[in-house]
ROTI-814415 format. One record per residue: residue in three letters; chain; x, y, z of N, C-alpha, C in turn. Coordinates in steps of 0.05 Angstrom, whole numbers, plus 5000, padded with zeros to 4 digits. Example, Ala and Ser with C-alpha at 12.3 -4.5 7.8 and 13.67 -1.06 7.14 Angstrom:
<residu:ALA chaine:A n_X:5264 n_Y:4886 n_Z:5156 ca_X:5246 ca_Y:4910 ca_Z:5156 c_X:5264 c_Y:4934 c_Z:5156> .
<residu:SER chaine:A n_X:5257 n_Y:4955 n_Z:5142 ca_X:5273 ca_Y:4979 ca_Z:5143 c_X:5258 c_Y:5001 c_Z:5157> .
//
This chain:
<residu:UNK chaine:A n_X:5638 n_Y:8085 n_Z:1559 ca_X:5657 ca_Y:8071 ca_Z:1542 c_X:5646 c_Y:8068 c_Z:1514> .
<residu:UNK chaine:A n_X:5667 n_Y:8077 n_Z:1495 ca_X:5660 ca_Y:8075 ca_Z:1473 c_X:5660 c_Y:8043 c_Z:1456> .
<residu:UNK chaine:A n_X:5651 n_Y:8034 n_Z:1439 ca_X:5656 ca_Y:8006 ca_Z:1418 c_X:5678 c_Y:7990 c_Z:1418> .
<residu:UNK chaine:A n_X:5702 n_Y:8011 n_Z:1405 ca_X:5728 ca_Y:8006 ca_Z:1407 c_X:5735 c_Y:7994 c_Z:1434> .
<residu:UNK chaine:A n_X:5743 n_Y:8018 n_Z:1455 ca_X:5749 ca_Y:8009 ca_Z:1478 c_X:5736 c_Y:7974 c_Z:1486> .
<residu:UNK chaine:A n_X:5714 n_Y:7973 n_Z:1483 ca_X:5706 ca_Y:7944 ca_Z:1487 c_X:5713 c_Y:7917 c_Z:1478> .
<residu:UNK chaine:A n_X:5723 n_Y:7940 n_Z:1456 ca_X:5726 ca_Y:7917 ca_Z:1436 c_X:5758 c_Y:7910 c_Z:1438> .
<residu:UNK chaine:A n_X:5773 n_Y:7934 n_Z:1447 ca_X:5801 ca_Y:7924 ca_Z:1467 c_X:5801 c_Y:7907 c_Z:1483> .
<residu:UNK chaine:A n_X:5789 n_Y:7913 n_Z:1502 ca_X:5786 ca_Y:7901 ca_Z:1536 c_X:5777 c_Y:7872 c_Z:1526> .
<residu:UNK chaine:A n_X:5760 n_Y:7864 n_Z:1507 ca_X:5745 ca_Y:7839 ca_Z:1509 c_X:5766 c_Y:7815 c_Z:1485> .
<residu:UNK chaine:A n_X:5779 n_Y:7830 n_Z:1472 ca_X:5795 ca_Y:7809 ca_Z:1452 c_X:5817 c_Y:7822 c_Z:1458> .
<residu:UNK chaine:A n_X:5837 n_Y:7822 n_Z:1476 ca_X:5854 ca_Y:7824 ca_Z:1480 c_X:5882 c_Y:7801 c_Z:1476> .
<residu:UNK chaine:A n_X:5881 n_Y:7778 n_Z:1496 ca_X:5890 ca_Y:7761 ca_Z:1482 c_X:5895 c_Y:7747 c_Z:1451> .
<residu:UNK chaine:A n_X:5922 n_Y:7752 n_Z:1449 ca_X:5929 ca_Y:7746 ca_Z:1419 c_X:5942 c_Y:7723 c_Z:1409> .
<residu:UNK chaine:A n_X:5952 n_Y:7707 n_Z:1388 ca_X:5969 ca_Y:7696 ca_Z:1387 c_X:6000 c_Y:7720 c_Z:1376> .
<residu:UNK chaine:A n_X:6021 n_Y:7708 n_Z:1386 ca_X:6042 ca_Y:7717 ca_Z:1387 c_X:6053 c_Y:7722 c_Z:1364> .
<residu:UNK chaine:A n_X:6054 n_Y:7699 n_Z:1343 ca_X:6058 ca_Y:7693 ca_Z:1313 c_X:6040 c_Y:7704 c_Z:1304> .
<residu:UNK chaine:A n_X:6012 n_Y:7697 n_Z:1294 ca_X:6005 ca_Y:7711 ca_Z:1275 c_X:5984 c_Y:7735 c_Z:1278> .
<residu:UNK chaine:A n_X:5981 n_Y:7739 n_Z:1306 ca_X:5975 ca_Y:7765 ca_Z:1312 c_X:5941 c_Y:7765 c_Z:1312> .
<residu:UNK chaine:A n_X:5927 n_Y:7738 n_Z:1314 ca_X:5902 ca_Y:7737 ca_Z:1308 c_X:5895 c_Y:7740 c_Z:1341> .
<residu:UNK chaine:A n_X:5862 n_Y:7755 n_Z:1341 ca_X:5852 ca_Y:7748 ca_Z:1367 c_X:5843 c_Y:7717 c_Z:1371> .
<residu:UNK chaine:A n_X:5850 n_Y:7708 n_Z:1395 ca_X:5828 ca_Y:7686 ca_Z:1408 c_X:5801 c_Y:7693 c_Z:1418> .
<residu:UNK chaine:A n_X:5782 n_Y:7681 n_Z:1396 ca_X:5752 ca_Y:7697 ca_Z:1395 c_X:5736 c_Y:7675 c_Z:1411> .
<residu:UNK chaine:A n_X:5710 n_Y:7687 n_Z:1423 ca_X:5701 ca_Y:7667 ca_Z:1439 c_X:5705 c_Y:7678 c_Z:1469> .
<residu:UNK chaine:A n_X:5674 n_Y:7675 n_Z:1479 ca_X:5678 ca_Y:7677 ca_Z:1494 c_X:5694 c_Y:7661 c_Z:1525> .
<residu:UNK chaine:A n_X:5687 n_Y:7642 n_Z:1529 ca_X:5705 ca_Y:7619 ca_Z:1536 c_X:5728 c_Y:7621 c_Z:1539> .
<residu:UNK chaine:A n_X:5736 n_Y:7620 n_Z:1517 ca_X:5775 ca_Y:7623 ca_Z:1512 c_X:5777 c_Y:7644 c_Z:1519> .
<residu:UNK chaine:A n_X:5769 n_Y:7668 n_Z:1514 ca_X:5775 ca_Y:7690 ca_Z:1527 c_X:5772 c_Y:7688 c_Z:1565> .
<residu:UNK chaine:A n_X:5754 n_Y:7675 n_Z:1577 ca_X:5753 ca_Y:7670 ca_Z:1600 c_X:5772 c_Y:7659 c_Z:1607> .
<residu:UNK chaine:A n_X:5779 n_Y:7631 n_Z:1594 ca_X:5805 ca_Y:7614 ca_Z:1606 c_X:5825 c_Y:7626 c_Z:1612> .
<residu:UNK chaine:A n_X:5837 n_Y:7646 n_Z:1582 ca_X:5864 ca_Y:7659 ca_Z:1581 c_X:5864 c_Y:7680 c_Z:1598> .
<residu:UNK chaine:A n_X:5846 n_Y:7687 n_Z:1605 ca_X:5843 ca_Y:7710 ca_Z:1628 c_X:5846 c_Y:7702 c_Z:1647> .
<residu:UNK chaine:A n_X:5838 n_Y:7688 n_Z:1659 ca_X:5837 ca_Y:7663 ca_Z:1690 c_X:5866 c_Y:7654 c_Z:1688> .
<residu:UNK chaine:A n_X:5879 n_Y:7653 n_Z:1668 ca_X:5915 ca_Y:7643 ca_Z:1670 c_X:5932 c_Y:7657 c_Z:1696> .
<residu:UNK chaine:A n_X:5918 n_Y:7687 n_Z:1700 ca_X:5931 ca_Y:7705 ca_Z:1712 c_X:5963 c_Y:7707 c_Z:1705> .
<residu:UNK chaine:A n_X:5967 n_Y:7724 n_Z:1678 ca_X:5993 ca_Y:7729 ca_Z:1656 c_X:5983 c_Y:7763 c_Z:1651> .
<residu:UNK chaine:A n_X:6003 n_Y:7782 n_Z:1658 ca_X:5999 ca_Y:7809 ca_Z:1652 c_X:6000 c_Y:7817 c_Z:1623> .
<residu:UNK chaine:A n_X:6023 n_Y:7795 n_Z:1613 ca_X:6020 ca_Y:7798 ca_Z:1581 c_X:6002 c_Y:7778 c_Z:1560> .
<residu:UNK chaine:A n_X:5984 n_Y:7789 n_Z:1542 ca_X:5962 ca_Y:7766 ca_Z:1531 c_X:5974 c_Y:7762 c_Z:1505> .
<residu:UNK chaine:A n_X:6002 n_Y:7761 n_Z:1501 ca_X:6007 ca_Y:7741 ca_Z:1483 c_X:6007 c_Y:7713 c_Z:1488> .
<residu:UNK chaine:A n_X:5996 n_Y:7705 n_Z:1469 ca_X:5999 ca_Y:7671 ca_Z:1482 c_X:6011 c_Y:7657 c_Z:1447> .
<residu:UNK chaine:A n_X:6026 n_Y:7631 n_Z:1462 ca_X:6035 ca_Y:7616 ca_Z:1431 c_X:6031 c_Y:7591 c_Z:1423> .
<residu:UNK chaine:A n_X:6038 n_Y:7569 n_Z:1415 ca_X:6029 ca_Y:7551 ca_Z:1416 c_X:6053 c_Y:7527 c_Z:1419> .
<residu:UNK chaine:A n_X:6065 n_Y:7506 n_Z:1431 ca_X:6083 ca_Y:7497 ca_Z:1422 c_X:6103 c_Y:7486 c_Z:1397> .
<residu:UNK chaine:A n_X:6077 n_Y:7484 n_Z:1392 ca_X:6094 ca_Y:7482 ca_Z:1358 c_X:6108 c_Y:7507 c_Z:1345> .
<residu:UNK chaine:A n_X:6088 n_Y:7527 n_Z:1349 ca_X:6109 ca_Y:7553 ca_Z:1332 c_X:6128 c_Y:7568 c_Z:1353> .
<residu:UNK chaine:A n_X:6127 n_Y:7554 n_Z:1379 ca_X:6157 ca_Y:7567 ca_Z:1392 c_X:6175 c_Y:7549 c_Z:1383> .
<residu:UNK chaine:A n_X:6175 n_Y:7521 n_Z:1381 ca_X:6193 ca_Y:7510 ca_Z:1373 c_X:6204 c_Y:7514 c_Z:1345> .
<residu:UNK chaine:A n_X:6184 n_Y:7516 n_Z:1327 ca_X:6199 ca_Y:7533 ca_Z:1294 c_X:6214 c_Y:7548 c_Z:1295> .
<residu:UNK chaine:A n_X:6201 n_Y:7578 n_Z:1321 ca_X:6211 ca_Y:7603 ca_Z:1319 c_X:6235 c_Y:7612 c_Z:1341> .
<residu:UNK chaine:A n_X:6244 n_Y:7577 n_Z:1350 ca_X:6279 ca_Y:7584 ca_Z:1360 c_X:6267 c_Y:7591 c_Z:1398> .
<residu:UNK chaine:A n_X:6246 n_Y:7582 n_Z:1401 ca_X:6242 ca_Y:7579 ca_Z:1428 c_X:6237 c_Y:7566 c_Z:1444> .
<residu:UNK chaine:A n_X:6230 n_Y:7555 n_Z:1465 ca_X:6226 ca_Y:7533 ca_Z:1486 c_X:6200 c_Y:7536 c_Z:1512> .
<residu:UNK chaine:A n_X:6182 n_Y:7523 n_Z:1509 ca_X:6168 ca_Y:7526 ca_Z:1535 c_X:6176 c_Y:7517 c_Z:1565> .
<residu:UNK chaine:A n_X:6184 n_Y:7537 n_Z:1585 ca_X:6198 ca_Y:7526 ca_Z:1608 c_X:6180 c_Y:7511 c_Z:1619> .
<residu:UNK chaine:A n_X:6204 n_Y:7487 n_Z:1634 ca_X:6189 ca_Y:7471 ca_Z:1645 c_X:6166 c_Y:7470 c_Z:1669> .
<residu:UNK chaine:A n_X:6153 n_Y:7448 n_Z:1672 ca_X:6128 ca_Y:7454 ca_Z:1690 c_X:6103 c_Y:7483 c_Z:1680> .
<residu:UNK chaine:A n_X:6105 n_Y:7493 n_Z:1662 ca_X:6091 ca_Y:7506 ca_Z:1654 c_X:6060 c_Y:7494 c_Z:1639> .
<residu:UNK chaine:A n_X:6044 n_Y:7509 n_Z:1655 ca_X:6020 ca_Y:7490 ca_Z:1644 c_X:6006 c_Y:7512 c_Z:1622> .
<residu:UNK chaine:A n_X:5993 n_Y:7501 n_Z:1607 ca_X:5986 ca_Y:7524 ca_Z:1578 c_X:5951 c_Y:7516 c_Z:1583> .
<residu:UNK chaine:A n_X:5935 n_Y:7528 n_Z:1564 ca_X:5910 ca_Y:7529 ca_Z:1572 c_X:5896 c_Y:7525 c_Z:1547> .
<residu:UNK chaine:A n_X:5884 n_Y:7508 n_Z:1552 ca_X:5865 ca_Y:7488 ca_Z:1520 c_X:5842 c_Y:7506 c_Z:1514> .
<residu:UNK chaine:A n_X:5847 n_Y:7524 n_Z:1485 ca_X:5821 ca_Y:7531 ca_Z:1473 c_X:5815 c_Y:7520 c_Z:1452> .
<residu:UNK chaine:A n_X:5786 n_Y:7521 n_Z:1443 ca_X:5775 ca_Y:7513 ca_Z:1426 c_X:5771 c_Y:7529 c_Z:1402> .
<residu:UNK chaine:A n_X:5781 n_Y:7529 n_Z:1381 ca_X:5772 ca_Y:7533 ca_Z:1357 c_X:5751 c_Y:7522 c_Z:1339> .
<residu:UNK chaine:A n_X:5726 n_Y:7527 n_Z:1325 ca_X:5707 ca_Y:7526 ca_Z:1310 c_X:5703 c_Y:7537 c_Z:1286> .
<residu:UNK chaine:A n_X:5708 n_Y:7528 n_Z:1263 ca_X:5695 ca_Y:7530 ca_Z:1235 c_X:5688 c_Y:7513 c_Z:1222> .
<residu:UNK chaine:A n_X:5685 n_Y:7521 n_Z:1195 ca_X:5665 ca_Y:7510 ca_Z:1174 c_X:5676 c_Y:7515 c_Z:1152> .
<residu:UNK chaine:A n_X:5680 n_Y:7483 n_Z:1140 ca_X:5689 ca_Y:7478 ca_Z:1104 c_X:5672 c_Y:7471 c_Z:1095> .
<residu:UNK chaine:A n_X:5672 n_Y:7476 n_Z:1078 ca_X:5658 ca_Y:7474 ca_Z:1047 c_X:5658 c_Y:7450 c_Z:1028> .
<residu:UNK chaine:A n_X:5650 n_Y:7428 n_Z:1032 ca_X:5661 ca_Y:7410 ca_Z:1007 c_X:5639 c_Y:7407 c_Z:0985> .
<residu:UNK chaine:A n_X:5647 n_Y:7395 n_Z:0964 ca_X:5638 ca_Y:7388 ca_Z:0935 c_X:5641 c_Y:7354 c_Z:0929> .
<residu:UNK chaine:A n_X:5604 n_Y:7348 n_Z:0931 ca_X:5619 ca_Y:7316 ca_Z:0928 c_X:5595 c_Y:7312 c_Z:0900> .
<residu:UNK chaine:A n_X:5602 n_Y:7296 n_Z:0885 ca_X:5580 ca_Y:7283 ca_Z:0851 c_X:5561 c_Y:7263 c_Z:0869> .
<residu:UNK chaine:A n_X:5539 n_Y:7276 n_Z:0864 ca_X:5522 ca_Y:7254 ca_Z:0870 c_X:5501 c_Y:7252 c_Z:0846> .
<residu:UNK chaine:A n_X:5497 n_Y:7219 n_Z:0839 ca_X:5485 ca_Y:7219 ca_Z:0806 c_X:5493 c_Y:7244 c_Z:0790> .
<residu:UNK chaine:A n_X:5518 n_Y:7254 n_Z:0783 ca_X:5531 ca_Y:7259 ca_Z:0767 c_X:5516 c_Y:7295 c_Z:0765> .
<residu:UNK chaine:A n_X:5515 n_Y:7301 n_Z:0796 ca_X:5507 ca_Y:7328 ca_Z:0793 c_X:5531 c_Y:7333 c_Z:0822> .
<residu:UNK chaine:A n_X:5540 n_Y:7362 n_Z:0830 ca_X:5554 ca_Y:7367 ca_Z:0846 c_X:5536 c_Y:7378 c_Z:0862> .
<residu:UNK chaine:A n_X:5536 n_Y:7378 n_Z:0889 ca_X:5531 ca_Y:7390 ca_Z:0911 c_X:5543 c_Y:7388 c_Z:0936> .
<residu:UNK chaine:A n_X:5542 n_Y:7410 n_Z:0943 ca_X:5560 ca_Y:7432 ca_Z:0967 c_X:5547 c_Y:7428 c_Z:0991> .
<residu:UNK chaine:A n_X:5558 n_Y:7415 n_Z:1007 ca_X:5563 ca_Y:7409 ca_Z:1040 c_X:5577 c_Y:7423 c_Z:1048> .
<residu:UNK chaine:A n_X:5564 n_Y:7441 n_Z:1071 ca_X:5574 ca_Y:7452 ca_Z:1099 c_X:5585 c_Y:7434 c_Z:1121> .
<residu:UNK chaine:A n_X:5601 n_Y:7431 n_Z:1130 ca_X:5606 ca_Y:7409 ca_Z:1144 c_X:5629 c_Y:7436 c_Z:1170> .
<residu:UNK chaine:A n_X:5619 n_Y:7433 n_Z:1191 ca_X:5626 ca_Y:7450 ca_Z:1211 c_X:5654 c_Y:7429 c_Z:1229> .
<residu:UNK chaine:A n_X:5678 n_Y:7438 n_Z:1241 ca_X:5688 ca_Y:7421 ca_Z:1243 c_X:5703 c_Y:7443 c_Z:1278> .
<residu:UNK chaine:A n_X:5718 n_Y:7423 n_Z:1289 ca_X:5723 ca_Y:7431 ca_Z:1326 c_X:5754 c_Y:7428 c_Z:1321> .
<residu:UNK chaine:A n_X:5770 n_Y:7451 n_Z:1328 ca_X:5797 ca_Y:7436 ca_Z:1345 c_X:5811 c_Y:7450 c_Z:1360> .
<residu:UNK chaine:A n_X:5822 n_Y:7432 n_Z:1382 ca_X:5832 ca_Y:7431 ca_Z:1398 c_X:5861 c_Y:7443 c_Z:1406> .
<residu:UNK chaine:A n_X:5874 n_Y:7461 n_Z:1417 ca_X:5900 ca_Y:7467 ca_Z:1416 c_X:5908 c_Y:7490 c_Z:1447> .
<residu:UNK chaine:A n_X:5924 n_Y:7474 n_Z:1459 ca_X:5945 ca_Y:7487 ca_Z:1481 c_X:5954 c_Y:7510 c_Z:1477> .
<residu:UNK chaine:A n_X:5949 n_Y:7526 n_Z:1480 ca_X:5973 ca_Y:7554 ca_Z:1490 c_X:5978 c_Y:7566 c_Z:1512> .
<residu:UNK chaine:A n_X:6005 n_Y:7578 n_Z:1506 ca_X:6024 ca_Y:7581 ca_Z:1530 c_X:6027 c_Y:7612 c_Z:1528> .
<residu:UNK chaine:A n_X:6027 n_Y:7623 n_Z:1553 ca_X:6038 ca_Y:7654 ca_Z:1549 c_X:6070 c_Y:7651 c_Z:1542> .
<residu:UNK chaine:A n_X:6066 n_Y:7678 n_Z:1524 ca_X:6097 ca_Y:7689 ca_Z:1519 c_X:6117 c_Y:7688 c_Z:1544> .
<residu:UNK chaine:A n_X:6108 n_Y:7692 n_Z:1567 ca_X:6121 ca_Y:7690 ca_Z:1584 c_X:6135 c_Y:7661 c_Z:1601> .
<residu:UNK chaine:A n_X:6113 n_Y:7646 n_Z:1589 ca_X:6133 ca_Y:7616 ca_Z:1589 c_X:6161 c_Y:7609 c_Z:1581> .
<residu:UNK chaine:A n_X:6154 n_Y:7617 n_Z:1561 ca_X:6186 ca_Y:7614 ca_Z:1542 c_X:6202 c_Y:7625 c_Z:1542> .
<residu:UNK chaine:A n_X:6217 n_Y:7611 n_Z:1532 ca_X:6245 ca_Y:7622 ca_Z:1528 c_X:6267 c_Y:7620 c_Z:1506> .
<residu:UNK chaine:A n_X:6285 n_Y:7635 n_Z:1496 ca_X:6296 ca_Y:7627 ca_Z:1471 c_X:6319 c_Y:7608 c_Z:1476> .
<residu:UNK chaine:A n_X:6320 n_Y:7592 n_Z:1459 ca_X:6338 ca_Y:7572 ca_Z:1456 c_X:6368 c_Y:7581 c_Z:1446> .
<residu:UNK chaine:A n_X:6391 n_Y:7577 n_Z:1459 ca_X:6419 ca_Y:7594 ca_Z:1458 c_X:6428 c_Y:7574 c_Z:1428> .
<residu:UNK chaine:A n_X:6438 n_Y:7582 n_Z:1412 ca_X:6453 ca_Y:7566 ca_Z:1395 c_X:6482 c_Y:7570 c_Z:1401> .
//
């Protein structure tokens, strides 16, 4: 197996909207353990923007996201730059949960 190929098989799961992988190993574990043939997954909020609905009783699967901002604070009237690493939290649901909302 070549790089690529691995690099398929292991970030597969995506979000639906904006097409990013769910990186991590972990999350990649969870969303895999969902047992869903399709690895789009979305989040409730942007099915509901995007004119869709998560069916009921459907349970979605909590990954963790991790980065790091940058801030600028004056201390005695000089600036310095804090790294400050920050966690969050967010549910997703496979594509296959949902459903579109009839107008």
């Amino acid at each position: 197996m070549n790089e690529a190929t691995l690099t398929q098989q292991w970030y597969q799961n995506r979000n639906h909207i904006s097409r990013r992988f769910y990186l991590g190993i972990l999350n990649q574990k969870k969303l895999k353990e969902a047992g869903f043939a399709t690895p789009e997954r979305i989040t409730y909020n942007q099915a509901k923007l995007n004119g869709m609905r998560i069916k009921a009783w459907s349970n979605g699967v909590l990954i963790k996201y991790e980065d790091k901002v940058e801030i600028q604070e004056k201390v005695d009237g000089k600036i310095e730059k804090k790294v400050v690493p920050y966690i969050r939290y967010h549910t997703v649901f496979n594509i296959e949960q949902t459903e579109l909302i009839k107008k």
